[in-house]
C-alpha positions in Angstrom: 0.0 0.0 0.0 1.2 3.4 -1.1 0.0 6.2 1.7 1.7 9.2 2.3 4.7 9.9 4.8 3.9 10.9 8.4 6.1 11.8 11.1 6.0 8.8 12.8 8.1 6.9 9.6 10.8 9.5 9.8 13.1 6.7 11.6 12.4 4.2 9.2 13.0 6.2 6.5 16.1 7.4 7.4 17.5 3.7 7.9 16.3 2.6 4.5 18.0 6.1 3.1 21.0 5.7 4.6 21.6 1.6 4.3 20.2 2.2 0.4 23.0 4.8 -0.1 25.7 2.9 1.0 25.1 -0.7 -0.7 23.9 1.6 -4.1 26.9 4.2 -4.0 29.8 1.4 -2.6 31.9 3.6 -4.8 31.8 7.0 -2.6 33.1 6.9 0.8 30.7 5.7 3.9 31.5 9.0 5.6 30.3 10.9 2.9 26.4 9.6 3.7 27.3 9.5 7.2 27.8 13.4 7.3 24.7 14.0 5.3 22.5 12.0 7.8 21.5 14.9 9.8 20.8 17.4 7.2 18.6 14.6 5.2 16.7 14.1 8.6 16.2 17.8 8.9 15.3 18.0 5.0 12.6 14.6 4.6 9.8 16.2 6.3 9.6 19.1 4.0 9.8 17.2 0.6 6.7 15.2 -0.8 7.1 11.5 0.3 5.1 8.8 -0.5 5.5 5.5 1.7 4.8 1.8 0.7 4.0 0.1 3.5 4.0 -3.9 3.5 0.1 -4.4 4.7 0.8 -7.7 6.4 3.6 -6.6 8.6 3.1 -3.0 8.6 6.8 -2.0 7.9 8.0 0.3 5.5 9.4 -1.6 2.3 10.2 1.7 0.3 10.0 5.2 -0.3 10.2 7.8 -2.8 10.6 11.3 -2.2 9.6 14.5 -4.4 10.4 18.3 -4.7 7.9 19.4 -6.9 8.9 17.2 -10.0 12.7 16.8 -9.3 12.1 12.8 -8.4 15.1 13.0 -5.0 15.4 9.4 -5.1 13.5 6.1 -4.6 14.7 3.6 -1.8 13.5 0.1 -1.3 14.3 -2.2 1.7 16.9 -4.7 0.1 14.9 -7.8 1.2 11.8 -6.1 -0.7 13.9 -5.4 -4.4 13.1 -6.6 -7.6 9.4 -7.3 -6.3 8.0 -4.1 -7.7 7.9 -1.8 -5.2 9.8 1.2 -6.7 8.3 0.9 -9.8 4.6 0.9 -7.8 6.5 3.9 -6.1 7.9 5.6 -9.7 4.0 4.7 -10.9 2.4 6.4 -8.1 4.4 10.0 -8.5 4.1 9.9 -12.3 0.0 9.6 -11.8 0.5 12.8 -9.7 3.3 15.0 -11.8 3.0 16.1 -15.2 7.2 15.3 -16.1 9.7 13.9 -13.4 13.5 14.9 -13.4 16.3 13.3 -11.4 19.7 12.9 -11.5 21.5 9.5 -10.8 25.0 8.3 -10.6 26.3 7.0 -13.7 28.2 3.7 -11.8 24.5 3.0 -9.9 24.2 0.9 -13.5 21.5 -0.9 -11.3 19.1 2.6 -11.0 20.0 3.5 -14.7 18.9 0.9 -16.4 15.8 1.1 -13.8 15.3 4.3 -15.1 15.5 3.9 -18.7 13.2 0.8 -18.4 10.7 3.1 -16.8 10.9 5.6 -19.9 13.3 7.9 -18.5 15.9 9.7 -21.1 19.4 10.6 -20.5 19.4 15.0 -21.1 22.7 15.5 -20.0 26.1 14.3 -18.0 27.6 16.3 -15.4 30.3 15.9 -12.9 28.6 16.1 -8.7 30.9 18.4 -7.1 31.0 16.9 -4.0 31.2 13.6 -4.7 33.3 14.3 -8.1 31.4 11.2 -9.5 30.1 11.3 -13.0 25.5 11.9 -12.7 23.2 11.7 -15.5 20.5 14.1 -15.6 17.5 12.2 -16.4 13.9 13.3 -17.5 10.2 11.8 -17.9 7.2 12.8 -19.7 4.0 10.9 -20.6 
């Protein structure tokens, strides 16, 4: 079940943000997400989330997270992968936006071709800053 984020996941969510960052991005430094926990904490609330919650057990399997139509990133529990919940998740914000943008590391080859599968086109290539990892800039529109 899709439902939207409440207060109560924030915990939750930040475990499956953090654990999903560092087995998706193994090629940037653990102490790069670990310094960004707190500021993501502060920053969740205020962006549009959207929570699938497993109806039988009640946990969170997966979220997604929105600033207007700049898609921030989808995380899914790693026991609940490749059973369709982001793609319920991607589904569920493109019903609601008129065009998604994103941008996604180039080595997360896993996300890109997820991406691409789901109709998304490469616009551009840029260097992060931060990171100095290689990001494609990614758009959707019906």
């Amino acid at each position: 079940m899709i439902r939207a984020f409440q207060n109560a996941d924030l915990e939750e969510v930040m475990e499956l943000w953090l654990h999903g960052n560092l087995q998706a991005h193994n090629f940037i430094p653990e102490k790069y997400w670990r310094e960004h926990v707190s500021q993501v904490k502060e920053m969740l609330p205020k962006a549009e989330l959207y929570i699938y919650e497993n109806q039988s057990t009640g946990k969170v399997e997966g979220f997604v997270g929105m600033m207007e139509e700049y898609l921030a990133g989808i995380f899914v529990r790693e026991d609940a992968r490749s059973q369709g919940v982001g793609a319920q998740l991607l589904r569920h914000v493109k019903e609601r936006k008129p065009r998604l943008a994103l941008r996604v590391y180039e080595r997360n080859s896993r996300a890109v071709r997820f991406y691409l599968r789901e109709g998304f086109q490469v616009q551009a290539q840029e260097k992060e800053e931060s990171t100095g990892e290689r990001e494609y800039v990614m758009a959707w529109e019906p």
